[in-house]
mmJSON file of the N, C-alpha and C atoms, coordinates in Angstrom:
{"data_MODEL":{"atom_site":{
"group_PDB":["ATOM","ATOM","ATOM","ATOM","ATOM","ATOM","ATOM","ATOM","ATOM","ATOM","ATOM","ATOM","ATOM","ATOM","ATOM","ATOM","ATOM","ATOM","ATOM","ATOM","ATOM","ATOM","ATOM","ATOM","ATOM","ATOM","ATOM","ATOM","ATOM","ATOM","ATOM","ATOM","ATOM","ATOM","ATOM","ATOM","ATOM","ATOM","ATOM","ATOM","ATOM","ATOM","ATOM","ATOM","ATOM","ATOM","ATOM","ATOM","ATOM","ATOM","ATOM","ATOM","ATOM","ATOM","ATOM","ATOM","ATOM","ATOM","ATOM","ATOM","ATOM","ATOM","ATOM","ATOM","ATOM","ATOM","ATOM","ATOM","ATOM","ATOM","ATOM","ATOM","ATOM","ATOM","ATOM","ATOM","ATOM","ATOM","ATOM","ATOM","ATOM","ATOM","ATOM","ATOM","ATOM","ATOM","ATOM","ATOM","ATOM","ATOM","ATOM","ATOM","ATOM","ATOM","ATOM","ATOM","ATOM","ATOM","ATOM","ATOM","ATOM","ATOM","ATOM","ATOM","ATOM","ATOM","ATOM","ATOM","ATOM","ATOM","ATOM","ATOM","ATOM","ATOM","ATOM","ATOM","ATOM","ATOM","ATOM","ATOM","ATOM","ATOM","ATOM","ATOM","ATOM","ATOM","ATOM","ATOM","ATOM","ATOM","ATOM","ATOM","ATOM","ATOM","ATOM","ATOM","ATOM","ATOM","ATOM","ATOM","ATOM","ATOM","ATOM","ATOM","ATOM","ATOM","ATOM","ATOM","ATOM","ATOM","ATOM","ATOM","ATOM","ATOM","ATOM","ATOM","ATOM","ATOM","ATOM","ATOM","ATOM","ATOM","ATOM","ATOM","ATOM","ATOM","ATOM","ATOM","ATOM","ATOM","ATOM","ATOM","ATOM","ATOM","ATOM","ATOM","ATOM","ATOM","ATOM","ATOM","ATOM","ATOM","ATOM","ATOM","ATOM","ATOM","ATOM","ATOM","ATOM","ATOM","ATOM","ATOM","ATOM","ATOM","ATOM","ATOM","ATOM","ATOM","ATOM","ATOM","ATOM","ATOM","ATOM","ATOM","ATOM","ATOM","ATOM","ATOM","ATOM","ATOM","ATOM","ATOM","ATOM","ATOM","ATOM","ATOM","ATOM","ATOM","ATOM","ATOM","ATOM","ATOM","ATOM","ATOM","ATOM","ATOM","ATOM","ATOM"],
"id":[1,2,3,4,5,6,7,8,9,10,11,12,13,14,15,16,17,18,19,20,21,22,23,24,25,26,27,28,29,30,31,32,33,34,35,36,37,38,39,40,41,42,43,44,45,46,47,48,49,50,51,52,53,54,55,56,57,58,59,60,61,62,63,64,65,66,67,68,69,70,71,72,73,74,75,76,77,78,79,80,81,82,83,84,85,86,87,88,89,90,91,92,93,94,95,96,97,98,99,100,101,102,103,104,105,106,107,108,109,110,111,112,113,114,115,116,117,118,119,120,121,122,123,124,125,126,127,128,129,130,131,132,133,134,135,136,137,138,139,140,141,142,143,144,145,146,147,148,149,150,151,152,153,154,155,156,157,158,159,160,161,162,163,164,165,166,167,168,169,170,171,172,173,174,175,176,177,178,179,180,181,182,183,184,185,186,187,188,189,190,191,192,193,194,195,196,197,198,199,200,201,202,203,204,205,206,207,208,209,210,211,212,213,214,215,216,217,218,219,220,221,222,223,224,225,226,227,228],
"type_symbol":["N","C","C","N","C","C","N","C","C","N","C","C","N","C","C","N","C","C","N","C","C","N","C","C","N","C","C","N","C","C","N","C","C","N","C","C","N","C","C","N","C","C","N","C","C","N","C","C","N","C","C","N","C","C","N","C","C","N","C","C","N","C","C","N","C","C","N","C","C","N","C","C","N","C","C","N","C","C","N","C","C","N","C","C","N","C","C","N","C","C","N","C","C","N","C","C","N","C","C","N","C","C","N","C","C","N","C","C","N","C","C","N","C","C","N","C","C","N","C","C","N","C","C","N","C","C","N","C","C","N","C","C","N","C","C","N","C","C","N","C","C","N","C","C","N","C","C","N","C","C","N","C","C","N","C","C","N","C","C","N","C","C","N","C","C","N","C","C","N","C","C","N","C","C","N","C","C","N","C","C","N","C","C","N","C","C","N","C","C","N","C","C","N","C","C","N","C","C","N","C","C","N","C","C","N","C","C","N","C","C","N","C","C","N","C","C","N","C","C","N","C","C","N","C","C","N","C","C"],
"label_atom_id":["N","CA","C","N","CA","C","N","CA","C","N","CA","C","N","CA","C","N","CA","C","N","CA","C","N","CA","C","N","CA","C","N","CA","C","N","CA","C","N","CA","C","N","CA","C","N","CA","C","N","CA","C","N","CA","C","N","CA","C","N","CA","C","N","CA","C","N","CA","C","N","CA","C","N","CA","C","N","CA","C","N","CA","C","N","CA","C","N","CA","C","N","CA","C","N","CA","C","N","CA","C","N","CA","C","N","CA","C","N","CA","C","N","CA","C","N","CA","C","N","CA","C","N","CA","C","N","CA","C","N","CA","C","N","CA","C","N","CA","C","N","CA","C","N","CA","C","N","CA","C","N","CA","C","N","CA","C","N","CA","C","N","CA","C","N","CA","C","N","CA","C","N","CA","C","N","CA","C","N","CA","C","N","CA","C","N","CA","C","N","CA","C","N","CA","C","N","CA","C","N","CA","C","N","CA","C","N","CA","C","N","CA","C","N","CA","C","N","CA","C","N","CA","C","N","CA","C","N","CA","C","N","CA","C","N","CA","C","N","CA","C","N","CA","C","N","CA","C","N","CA","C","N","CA","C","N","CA","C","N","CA","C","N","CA","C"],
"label_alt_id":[null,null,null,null,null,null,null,null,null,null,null,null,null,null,null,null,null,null,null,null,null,null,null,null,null,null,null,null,null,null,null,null,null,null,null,null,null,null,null,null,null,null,null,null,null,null,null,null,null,null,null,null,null,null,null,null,null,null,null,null,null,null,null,null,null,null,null,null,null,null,null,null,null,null,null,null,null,null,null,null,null,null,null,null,null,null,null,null,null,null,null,null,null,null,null,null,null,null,null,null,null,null,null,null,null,null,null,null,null,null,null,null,null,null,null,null,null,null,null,null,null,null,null,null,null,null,null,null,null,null,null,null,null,null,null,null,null,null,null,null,null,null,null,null,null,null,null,null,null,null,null,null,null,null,null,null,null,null,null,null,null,null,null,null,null,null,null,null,null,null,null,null,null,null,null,null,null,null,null,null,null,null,null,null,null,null,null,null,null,null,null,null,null,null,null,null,null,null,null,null,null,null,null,null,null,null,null,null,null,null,null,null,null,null,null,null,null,null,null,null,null,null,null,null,null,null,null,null],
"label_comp_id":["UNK","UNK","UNK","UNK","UNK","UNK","UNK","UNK","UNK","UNK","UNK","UNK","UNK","UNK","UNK","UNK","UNK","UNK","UNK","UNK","UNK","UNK","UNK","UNK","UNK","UNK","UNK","UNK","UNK","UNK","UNK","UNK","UNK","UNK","UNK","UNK","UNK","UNK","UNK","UNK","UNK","UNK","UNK","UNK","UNK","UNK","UNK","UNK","UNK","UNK","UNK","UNK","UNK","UNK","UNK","UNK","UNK","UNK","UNK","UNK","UNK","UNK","UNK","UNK","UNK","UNK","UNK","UNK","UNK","UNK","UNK","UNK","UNK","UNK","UNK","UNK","UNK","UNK","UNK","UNK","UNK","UNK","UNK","UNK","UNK","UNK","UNK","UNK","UNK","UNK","UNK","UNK","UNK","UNK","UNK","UNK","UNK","UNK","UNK","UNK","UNK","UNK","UNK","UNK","UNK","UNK","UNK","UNK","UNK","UNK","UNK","UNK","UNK","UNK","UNK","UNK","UNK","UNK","UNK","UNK","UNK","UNK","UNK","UNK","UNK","UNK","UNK","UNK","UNK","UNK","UNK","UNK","UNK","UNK","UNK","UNK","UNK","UNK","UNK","UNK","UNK","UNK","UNK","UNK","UNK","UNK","UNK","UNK","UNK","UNK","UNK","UNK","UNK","UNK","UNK","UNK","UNK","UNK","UNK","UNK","UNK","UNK","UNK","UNK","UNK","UNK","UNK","UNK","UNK","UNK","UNK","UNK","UNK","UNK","UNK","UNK","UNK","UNK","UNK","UNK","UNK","UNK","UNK","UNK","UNK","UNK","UNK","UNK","UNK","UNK","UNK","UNK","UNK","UNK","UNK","UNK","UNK","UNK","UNK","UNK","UNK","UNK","UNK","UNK","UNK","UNK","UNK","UNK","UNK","UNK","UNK","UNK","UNK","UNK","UNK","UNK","UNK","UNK","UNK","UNK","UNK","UNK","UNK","UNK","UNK","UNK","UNK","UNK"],
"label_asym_id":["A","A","A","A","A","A","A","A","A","A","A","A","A","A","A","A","A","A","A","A","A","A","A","A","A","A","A","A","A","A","A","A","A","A","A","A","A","A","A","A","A","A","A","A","A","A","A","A","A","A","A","A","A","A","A","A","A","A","A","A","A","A","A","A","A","A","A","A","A","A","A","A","A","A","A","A","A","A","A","A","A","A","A","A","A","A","A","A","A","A","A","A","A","A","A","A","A","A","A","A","A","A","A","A","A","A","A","A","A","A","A","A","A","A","A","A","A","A","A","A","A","A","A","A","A","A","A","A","A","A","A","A","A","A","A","A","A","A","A","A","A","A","A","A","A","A","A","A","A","A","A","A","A","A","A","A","A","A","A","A","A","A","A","A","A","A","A","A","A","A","A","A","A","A","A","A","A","A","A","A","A","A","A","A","A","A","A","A","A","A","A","A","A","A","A","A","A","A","A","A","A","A","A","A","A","A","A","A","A","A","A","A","A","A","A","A","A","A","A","A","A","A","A","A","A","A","A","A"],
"label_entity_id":["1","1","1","1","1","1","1","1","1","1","1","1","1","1","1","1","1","1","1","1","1","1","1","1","1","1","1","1","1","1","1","1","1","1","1","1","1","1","1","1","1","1","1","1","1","1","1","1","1","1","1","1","1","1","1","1","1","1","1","1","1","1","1","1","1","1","1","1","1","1","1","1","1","1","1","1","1","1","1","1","1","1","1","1","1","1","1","1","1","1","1","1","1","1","1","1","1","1","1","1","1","1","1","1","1","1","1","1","1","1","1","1","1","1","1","1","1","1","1","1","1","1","1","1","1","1","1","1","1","1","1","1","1","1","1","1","1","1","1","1","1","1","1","1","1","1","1","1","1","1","1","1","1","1","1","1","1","1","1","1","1","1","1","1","1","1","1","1","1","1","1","1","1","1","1","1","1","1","1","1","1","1","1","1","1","1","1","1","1","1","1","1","1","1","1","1","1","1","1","1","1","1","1","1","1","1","1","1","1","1","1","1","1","1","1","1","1","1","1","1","1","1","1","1","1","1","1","1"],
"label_seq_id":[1,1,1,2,2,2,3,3,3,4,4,4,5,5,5,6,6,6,7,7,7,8,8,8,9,9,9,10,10,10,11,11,11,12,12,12,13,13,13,14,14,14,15,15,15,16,16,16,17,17,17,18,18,18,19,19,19,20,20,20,21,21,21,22,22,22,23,23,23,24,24,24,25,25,25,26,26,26,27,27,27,28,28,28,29,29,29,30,30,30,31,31,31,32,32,32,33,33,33,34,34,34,35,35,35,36,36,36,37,37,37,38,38,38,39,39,39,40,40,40,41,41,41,42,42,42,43,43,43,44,44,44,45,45,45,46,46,46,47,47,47,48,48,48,49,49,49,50,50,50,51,51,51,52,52,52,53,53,53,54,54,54,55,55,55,56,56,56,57,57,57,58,58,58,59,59,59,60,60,60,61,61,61,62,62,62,63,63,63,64,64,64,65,65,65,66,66,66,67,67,67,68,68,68,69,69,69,70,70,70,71,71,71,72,72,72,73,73,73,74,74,74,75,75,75,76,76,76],
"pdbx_PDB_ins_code":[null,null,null,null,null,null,null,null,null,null,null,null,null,null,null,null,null,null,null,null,null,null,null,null,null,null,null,null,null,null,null,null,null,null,null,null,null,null,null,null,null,null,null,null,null,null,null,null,null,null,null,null,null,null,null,null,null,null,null,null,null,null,null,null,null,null,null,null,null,null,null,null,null,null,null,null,null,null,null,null,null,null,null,null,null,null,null,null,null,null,null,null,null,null,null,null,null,null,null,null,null,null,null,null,null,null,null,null,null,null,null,null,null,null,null,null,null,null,null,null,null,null,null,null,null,null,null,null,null,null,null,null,null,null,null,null,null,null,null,null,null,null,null,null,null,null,null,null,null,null,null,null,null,null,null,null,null,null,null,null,null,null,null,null,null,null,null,null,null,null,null,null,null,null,null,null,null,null,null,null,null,null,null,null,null,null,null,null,null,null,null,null,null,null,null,null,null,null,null,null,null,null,null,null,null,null,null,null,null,null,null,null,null,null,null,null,null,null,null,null,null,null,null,null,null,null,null,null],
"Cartn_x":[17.347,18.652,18.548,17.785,17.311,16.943,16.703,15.831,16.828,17.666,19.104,20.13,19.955,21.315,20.253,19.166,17.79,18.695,18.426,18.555,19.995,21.042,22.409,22.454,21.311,22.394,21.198,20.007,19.384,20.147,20.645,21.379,22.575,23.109,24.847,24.646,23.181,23.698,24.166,24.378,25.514,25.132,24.193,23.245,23.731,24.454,24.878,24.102,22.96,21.864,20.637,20.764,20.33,20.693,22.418,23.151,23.328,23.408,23.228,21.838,20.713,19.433,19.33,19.998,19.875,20.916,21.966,22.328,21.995,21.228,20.654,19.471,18.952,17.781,16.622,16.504,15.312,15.374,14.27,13.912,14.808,15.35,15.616,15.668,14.465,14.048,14.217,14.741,14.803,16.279,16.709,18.543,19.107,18.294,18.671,17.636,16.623,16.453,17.151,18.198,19.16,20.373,20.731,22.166,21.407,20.314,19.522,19.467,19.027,19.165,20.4,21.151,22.642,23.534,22.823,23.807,23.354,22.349,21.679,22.673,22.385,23.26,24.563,24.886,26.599,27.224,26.591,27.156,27.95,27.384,27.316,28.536,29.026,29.956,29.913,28.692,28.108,28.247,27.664,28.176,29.568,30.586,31.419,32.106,31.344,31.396,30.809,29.796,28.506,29.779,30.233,31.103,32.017,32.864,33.78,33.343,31.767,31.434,31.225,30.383,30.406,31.27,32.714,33.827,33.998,33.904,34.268,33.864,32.453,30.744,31.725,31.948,31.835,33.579,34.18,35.289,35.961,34.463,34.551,35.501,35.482,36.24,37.766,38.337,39.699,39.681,38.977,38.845,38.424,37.874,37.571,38.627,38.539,39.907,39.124,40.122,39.939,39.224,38.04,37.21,38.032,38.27,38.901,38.249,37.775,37.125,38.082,37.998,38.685,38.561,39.594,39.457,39.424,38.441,38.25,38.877,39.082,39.937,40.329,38.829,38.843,39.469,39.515,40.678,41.726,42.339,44.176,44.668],
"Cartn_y":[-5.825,-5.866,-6.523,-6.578,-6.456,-7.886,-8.68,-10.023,-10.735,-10.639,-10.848,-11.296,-10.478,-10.083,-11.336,-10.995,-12.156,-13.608,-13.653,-15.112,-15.811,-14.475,-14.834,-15.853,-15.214,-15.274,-16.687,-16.924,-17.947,-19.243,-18.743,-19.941,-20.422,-19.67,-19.552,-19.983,-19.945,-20.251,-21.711,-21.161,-22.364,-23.41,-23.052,-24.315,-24.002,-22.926,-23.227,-23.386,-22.813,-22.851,-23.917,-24.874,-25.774,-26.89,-26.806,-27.75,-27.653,-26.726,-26.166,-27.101,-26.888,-27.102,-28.788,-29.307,-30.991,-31.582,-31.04,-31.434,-30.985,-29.802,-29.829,-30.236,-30.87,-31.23,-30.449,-29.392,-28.066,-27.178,-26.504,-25.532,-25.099,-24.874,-24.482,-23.049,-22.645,-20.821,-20.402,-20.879,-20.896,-20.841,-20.924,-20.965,-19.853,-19.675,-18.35,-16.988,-17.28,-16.052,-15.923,-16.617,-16.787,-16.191,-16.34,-16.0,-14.164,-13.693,-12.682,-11.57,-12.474,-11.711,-11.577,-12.442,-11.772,-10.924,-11.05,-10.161,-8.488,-8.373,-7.317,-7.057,-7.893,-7.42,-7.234,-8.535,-8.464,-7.464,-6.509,-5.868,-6.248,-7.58,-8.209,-9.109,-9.262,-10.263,-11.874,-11.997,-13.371,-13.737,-12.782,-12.566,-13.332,-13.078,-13.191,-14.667,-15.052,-16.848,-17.511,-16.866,-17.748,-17.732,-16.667,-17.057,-17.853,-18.139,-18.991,-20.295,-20.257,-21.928,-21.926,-21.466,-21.457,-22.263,-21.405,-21.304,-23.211,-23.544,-24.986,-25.849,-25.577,-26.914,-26.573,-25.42,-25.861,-26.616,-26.897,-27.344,-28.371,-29.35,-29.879,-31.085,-31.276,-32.801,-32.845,-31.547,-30.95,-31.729,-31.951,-31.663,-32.717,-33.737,-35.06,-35.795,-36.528,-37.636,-38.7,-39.513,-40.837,-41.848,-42.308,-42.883,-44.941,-45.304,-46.489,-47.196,-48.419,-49.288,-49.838,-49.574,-49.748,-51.221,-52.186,-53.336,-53.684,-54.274,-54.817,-55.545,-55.572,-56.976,-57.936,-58.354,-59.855,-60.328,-59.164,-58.786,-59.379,-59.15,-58.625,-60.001],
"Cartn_z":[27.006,27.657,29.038,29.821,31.021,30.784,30.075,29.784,29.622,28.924,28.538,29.69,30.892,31.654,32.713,33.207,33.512,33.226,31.899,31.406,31.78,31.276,31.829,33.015,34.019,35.573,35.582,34.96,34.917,34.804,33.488,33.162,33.709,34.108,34.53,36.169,36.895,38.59,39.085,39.808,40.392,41.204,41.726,42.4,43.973,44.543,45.485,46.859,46.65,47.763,47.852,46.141,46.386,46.901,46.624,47.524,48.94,49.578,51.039,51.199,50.429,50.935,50.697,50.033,49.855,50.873,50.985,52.658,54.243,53.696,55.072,55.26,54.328,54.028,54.501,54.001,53.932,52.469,52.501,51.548,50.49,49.449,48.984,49.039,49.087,49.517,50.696,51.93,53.187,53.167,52.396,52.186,51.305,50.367,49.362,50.172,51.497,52.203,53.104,53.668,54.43,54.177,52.779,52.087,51.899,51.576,51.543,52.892,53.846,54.862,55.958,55.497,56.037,55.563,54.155,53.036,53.568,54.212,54.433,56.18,56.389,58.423,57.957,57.225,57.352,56.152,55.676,54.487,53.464,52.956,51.721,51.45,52.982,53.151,52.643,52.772,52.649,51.216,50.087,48.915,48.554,49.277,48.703,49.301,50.476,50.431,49.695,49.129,47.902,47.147,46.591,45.058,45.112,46.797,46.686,46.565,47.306,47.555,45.795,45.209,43.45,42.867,43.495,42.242,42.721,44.342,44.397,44.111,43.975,43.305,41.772,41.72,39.522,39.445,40.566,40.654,41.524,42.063,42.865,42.715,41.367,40.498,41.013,41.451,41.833,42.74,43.668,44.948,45.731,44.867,45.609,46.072,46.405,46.865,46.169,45.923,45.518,46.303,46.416,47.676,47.312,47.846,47.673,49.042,49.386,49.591,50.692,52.025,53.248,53.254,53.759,54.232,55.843,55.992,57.41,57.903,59.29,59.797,59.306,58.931,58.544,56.972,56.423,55.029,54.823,55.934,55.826,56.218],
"occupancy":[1.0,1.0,1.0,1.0,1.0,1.0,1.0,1.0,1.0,1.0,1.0,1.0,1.0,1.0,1.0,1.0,1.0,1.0,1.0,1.0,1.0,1.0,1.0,1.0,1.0,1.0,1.0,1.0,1.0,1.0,1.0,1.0,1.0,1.0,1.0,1.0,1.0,1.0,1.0,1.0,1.0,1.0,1.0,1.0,1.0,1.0,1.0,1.0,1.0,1.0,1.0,1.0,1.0,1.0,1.0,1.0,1.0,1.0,1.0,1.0,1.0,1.0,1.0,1.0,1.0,1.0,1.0,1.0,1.0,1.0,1.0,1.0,1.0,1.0,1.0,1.0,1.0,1.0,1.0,1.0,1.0,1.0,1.0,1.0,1.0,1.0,1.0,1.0,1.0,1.0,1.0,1.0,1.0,1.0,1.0,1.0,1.0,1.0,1.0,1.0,1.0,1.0,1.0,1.0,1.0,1.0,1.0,1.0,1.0,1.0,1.0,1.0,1.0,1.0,1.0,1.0,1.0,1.0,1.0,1.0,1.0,1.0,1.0,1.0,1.0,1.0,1.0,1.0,1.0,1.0,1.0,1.0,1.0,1.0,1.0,1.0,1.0,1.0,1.0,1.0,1.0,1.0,1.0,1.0,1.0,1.0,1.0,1.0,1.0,1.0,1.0,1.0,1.0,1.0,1.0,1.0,1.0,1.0,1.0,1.0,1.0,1.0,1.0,1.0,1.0,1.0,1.0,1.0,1.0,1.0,1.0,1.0,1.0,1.0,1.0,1.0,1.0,1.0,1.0,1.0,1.0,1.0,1.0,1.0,1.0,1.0,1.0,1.0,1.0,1.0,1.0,1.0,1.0,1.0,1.0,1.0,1.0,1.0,1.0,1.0,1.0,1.0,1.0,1.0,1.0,1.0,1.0,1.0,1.0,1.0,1.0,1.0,1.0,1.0,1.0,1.0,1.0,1.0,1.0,1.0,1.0,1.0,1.0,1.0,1.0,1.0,1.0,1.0],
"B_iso_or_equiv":[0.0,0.0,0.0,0.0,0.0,0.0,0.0,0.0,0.0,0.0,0.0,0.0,0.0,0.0,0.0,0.0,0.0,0.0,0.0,0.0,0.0,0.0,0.0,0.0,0.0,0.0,0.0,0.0,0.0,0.0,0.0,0.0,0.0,0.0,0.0,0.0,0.0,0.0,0.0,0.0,0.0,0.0,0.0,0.0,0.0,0.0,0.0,0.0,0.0,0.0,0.0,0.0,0.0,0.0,0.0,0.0,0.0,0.0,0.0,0.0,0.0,0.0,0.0,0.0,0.0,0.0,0.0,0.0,0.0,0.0,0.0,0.0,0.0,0.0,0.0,0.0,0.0,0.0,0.0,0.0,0.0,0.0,0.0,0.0,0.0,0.0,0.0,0.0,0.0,0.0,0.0,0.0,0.0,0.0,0.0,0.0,0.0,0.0,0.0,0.0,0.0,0.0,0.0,0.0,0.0,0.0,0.0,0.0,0.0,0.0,0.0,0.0,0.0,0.0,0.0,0.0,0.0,0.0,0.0,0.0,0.0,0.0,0.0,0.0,0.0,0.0,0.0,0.0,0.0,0.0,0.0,0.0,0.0,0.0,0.0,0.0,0.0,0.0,0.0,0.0,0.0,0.0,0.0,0.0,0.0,0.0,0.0,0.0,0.0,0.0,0.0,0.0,0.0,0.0,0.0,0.0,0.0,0.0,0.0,0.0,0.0,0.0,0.0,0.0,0.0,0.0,0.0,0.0,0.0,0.0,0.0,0.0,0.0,0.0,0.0,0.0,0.0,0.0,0.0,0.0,0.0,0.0,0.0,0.0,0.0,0.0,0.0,0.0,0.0,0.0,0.0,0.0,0.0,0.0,0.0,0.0,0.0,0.0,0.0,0.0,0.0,0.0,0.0,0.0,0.0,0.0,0.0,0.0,0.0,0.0,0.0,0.0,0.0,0.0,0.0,0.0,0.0,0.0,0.0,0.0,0.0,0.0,0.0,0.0,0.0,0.0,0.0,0.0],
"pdbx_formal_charge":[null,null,null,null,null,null,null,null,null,null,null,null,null,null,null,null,null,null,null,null,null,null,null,null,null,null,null,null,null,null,null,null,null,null,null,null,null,null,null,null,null,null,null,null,null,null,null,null,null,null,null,null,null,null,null,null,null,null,null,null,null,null,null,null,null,null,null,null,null,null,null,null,null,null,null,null,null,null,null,null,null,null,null,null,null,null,null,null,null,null,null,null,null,null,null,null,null,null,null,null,null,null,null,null,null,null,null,null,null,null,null,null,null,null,null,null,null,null,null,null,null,null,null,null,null,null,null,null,null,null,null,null,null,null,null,null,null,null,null,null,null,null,null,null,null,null,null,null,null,null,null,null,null,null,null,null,null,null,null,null,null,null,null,null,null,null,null,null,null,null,null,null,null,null,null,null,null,null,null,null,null,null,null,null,null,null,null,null,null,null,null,null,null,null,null,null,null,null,null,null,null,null,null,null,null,null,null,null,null,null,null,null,null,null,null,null,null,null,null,null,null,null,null,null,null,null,null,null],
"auth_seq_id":[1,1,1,2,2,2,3,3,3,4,4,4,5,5,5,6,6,6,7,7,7,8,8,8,9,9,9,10,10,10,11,11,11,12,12,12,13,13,13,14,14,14,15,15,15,16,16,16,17,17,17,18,18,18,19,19,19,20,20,20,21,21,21,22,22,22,23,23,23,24,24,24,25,25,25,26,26,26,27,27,27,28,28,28,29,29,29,30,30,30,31,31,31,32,32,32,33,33,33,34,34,34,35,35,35,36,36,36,37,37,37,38,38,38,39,39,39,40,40,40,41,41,41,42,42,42,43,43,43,44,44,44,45,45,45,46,46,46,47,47,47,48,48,48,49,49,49,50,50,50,51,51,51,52,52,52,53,53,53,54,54,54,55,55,55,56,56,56,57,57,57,58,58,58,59,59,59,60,60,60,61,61,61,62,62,62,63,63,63,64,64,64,65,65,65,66,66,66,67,67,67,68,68,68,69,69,69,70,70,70,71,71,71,72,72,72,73,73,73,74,74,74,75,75,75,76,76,76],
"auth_comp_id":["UNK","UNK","UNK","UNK","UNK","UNK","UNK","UNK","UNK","UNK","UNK","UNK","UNK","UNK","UNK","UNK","UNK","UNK","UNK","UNK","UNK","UNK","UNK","UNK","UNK","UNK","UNK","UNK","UNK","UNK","UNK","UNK","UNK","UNK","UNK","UNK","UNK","UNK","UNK","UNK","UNK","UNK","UNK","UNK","UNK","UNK","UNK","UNK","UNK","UNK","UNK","UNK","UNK","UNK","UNK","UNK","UNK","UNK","UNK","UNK","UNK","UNK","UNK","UNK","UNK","UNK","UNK","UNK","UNK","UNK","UNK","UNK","UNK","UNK","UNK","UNK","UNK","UNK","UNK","UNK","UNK","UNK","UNK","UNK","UNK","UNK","UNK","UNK","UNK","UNK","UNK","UNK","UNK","UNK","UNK","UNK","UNK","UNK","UNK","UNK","UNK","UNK","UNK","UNK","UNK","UNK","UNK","UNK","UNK","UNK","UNK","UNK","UNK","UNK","UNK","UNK","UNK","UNK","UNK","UNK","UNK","UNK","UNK","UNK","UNK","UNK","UNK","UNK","UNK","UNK","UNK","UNK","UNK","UNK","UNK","UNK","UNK","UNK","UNK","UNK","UNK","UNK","UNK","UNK","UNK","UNK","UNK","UNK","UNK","UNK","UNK","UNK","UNK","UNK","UNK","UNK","UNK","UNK","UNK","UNK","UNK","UNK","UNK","UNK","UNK","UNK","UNK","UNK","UNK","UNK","UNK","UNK","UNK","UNK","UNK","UNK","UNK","UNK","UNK","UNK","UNK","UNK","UNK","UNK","UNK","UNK","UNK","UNK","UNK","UNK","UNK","UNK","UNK","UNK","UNK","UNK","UNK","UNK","UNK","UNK","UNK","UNK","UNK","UNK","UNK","UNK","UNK","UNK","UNK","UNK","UNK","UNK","UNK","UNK","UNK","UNK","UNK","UNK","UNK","UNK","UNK","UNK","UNK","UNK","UNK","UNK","UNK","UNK"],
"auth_asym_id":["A","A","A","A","A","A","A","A","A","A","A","A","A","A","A","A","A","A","A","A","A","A","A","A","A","A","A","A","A","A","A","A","A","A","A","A","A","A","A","A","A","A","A","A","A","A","A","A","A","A","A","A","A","A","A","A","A","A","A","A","A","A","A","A","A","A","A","A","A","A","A","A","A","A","A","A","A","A","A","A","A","A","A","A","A","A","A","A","A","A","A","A","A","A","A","A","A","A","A","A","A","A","A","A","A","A","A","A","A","A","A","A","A","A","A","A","A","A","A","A","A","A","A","A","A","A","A","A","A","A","A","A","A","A","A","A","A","A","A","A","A","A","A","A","A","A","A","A","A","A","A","A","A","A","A","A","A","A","A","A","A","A","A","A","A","A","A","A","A","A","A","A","A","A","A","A","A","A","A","A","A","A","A","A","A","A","A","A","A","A","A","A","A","A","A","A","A","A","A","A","A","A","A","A","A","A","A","A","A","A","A","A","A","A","A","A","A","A","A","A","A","A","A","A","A","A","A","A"],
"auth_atom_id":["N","CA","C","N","CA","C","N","CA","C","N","CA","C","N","CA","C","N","CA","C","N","CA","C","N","CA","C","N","CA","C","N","CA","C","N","CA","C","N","CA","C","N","CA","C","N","CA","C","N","CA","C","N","CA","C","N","CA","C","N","CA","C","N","CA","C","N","CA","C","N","CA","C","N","CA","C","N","CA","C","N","CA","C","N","CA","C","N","CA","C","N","CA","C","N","CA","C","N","CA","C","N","CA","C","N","CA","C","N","CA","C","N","CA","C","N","CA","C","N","CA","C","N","CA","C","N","CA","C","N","CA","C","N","CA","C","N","CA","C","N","CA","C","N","CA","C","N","CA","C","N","CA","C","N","CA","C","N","CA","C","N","CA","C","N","CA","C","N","CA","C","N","CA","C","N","CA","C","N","CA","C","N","CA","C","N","CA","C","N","CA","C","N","CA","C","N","CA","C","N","CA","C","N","CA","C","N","CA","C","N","CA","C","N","CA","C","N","CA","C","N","CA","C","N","CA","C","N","CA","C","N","CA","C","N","CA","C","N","CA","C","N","CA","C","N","CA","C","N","CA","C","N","CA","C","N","CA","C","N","CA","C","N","CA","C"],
"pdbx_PDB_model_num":[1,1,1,1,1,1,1,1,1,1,1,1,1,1,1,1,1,1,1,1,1,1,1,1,1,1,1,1,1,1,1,1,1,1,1,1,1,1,1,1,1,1,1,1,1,1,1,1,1,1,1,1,1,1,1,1,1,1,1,1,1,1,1,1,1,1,1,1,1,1,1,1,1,1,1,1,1,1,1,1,1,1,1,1,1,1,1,1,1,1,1,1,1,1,1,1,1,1,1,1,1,1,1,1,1,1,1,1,1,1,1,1,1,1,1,1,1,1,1,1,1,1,1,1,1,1,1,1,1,1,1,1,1,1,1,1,1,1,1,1,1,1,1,1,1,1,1,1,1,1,1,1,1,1,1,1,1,1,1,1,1,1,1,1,1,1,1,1,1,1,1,1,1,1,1,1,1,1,1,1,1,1,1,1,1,1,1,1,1,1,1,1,1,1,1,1,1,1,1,1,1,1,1,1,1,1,1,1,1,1,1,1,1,1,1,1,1,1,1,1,1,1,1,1,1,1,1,1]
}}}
């Protein structure tokens, strides 16, 4: 059961602390002991920004803007 519920959260994470860690360009583990040890000061507040940042990485497609290709001066 226990291997199971394991594998669940294996499979199902969200990447959100590896994305923190590829733009801030550091550790990976230095970011999920971070989200760790505030969850501990701030009484598990932090928790509940991880799930929002989650819910926005697995929904980021919403959320982009359309990047369109600025013209320069010398353009127009």
């Amino acid at each position: 059961m226990i291997q199971k519920i394991i594998f669940f959260f294996e499979m199902r994470s969200f990447g959100v602390c590896a994305w923190w860690a590829r733009k801030l360009g550091i550790s990976g583990a230095k970011v999920r002991l971070g989200f760790i040890y505030s969850s501990f000061i701030a009484l598990g507040s932090p928790l509940l920004i991880y799930l929002i940042m989650a819910w926005v990485l697995e929904h980021k497609h919403y959320f982009k803007l359309q990047s369109r290709k600025r013209n320069t001066i010398w353009e127009l």
